[in-house]
C-alpha positions in Angstrom: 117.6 81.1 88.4 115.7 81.7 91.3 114.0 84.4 93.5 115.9 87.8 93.9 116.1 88.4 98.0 117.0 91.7 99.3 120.2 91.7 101.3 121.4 94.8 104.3 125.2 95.5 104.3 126.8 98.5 106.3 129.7 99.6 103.8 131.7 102.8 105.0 129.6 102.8 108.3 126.2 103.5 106.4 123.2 100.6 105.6 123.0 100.5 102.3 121.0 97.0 100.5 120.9 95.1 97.1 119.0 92.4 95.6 120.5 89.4 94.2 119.7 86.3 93.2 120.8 83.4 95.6 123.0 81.8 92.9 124.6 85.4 92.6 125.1 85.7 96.4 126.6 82.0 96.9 129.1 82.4 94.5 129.9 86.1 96.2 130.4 83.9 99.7 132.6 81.9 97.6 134.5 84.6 96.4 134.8 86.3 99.6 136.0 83.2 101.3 138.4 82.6 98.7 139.5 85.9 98.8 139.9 85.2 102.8 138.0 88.6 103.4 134.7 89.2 105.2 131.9 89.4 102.7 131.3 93.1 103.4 134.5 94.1 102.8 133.9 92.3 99.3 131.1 94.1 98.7 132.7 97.8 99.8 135.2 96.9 97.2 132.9 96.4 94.5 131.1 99.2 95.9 133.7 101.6 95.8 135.0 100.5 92.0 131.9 100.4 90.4 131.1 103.3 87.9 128.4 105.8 89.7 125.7 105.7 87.4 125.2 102.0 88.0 123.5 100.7 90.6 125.2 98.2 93.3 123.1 95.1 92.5 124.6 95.0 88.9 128.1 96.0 89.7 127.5 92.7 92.3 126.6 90.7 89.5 128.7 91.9 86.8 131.5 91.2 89.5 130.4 87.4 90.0 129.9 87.0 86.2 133.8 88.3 85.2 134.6 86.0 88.3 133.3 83.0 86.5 134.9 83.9 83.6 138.4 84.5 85.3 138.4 87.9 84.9 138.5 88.7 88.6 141.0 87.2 91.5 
């Protein structure tokens, strides 16, 4: 699937990073253009829905993978 590369977002105006795999993070551009938002502001989203005791990386790629599925708008 590819290398995993570590990525630096600012979400509620602190850095914070995650590690995705680059067919992961194209299909989060995707989504974010789709969704006609900035990819950030995708990412905050998932951020700020995703169950505490899980890291942001997985909640990123659980996000994509219901996406696929057409789970997700």
């Amino acid at each position: 699937m590819g290398l995993v590369k570590k990525r630096s977002v600012t979400i509620r105006g602190h850095r914070t990073s995650y590690s995705l795999e680059q067919p992961f993070y194209d299909d989060l551009v995707t989504i974010s253009l789709t969704r006609n938002m900035p990819l950030a502001a995708l990412v905050a989203e998932i951020d700020e829905k995703r169950p505490r005791d899980s890291n942001l990386s997985s909640a990123l790629r659980l996000y994509v993978l219901d996406w696929a599925k057409g789970k997700q708008d």
